[in-house]
C-alpha positions as CSV (number, residue, x, y, z in Angstrom):
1,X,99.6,101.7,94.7
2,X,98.5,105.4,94.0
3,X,94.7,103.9,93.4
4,X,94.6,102.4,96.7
5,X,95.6,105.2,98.0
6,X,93.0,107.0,96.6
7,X,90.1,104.5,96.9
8,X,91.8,104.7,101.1
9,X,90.8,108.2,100.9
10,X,87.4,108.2,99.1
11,X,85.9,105.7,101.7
12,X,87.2,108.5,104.2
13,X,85.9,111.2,102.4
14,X,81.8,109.7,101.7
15,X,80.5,109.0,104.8
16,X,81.2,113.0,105.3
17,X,79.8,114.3,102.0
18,X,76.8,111.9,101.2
19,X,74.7,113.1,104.7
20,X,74.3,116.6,103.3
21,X,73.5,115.4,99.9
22,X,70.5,113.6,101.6
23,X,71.8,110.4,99.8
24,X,72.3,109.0,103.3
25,X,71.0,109.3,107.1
26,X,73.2,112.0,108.8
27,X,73.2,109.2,112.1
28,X,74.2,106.5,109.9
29,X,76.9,109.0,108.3
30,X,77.8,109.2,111.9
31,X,78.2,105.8,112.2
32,X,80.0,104.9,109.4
33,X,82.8,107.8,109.5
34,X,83.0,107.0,113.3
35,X,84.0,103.0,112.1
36,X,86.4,104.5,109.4
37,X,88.1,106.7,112.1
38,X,89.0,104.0,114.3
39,X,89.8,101.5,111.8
40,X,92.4,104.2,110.7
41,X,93.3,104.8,114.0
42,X,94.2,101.1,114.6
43,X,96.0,101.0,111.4
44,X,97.8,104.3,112.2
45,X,99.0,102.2,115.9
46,X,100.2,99.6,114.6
47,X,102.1,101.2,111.7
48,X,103.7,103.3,114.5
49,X,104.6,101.0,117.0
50,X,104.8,97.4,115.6
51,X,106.8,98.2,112.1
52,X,110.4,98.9,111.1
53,X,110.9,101.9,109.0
54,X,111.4,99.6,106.2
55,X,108.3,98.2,106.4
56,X,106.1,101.1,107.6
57,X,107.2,102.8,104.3
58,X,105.4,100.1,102.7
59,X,102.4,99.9,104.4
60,X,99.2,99.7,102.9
61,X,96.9,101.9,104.6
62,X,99.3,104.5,105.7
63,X,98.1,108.6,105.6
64,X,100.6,109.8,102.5
């Protein structure tokens, strides 16, 4: 469980840090990161609203 939630926050983190390497586009940075924030956002929503406890402890793609 600990290395998804590490891979959960690497695809957060690469879309922010590969632009200013110049390994990618800073728009399609943009992009990306702006799919990844509302993808977690949705995620975030229904973990908040649609889950018990119970089951919101064992969500997947929860922020730790």
């Amino acid at each position: 469980m600990n290395l998804l939630f590490v891979a959960y926050n690497v695809i957060y983190w690469v879309p922010m840090i590969l632009p200013f390497t110049g390994i990618m586009e800073y728009h399609t940075g943009f992009i990306v990161f702006f799919i990844i924030i509302i993808i977690r956002a949705i995620a975030n929503l229904y973990r908040n609203n649609f889950l018990t406890l119970e089951q919101a402890v064992l969500f997947p793609l929860r922020i730790p």
